[in-house]
N, C-alpha and C positions, 0 to 999 in steps of 0.2 A: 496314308492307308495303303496297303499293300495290294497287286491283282491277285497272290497266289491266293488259293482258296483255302481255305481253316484245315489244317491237319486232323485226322483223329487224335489223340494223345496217345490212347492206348494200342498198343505196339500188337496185332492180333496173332501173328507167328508163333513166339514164346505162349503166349494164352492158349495157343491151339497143342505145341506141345505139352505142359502141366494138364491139362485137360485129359490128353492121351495117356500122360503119367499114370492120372487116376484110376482112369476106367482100365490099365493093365493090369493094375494091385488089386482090385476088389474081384473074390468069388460072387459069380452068377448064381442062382438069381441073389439080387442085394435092392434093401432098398434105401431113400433118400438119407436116412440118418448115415447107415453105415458110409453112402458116397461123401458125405460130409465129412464123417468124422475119417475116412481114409485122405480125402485133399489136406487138411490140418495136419494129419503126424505124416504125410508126405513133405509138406514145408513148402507146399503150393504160394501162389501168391493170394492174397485178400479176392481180390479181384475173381480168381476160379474158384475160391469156398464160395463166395455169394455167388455166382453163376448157377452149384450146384446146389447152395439151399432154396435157391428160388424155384425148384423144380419140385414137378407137383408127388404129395405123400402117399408112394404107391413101391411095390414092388416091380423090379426092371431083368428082365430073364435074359439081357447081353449086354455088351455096350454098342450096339447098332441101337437099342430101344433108348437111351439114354441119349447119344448120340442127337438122334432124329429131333425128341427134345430141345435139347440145347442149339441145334441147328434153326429150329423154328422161334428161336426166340432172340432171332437178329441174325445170324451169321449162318457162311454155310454149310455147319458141318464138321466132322471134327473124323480127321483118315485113324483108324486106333491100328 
């Protein structure tokens, strides 16, 4: 057994940029479908489409509102 403590797997840096990716391509206000379907023909990973489909089905008038979101659902935050 090892002391180091369990790594995350997932690498949160590239996540935070594909993230960034998205919310610079999409017109304000936009909501969860168009965030979805712009992460997919961005060529995001798996991993950012489900971040953003799990977010709740609403219209988002910046990517600070979207942002704030996705911050509160684990992580801190995403710089766009």
């Amino acid at each position: 057994m090892s002391d180091k403590p369990a790594q995350n797997v997932l690498n949160e840096e590239p996540i935070d940029d594909e993230i960034a990716q998205v919310l610079r391509r999409v017109d304000y206000p936009v909501n969860k479908d168009a965030l979805v379907d712009t992460a997919r023909n961005a060529g995001v990973s798996n991993d950012v489409v489900i971040l953003f489909d799990g977010l709740p089905k609403q219209d988002y008038d910046d990517a600070d509102s979207v942002e704030q979101l996705l911050g509160s659902n684990g992580g801190p935050g995403i710089a766009v």
